[in-house]
C-alpha positions in Angstrom: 0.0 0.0 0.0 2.7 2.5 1.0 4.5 1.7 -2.4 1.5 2.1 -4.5 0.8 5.4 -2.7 4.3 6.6 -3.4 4.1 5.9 -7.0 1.0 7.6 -7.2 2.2 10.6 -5.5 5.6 10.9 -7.9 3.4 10.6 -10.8 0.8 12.9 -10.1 3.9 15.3 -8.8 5.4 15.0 -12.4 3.0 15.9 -14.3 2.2 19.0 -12.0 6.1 19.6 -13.0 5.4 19.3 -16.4 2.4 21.3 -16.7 3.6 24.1 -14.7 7.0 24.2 -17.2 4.7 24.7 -20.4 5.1 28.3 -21.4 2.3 30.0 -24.1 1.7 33.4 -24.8 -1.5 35.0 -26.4 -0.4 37.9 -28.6 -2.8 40.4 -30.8 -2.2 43.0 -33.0 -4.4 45.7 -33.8 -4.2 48.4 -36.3 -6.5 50.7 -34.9 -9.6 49.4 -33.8 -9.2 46.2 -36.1 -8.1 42.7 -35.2 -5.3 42.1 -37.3 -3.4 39.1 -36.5 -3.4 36.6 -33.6 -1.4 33.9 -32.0 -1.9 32.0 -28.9 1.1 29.8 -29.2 4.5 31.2 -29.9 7.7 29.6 -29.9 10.0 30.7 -27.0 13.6 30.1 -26.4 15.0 30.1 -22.5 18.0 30.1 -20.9 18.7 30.0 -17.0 21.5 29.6 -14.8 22.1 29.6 -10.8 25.2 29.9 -9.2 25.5 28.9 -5.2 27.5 31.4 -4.0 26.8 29.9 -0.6 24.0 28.5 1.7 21.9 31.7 1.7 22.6 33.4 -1.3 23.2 32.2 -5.0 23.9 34.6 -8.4 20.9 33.8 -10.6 21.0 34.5 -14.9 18.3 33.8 -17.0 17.1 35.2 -20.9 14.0 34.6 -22.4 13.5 35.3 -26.4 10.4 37.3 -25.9 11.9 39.6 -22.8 15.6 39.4 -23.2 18.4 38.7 -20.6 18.1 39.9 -16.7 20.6 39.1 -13.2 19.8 38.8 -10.0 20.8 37.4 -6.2 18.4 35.5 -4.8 18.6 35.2 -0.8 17.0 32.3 0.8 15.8 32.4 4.3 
């Protein structure tokens, strides 16, 4: 029973993984008042790096296609 559960419970938490990964945008453009084009699903390229500078804090770099490139340091507590 306990192993059954546990499989379960990784499968259900893998797809919540994938599902929550899945990236789409809507995107309209109007000339005017005038729908004239629409997309709901775009392709997007991403990038992402973290780097552990100790328990605490780690250097964070990420760029996304649609947004471009951004830094940051994250601090856990």
């Amino acid at each position: 029973m306990k192993q059954t559960f546990r499989k379960i419970s990784s499968l259900l938490t893998a797809i919540v993984v994938f599902l929550s990964t899945m990236s789409f945008t809507i995107d309209m453009h109007y000339c005017g008042d005038i729908l004239v084009d629409s997309a709901i699903f775009e392709k997007v390229g991403t990038a992402g790096a973290e780097y552990m500078l100790s328990r605490d804090f780690s250097l964070m770099g990420s760029y996304d296609s649609r947004f471009g490139g951004g830094a940051g340091l994250s601090v856990r507590f």
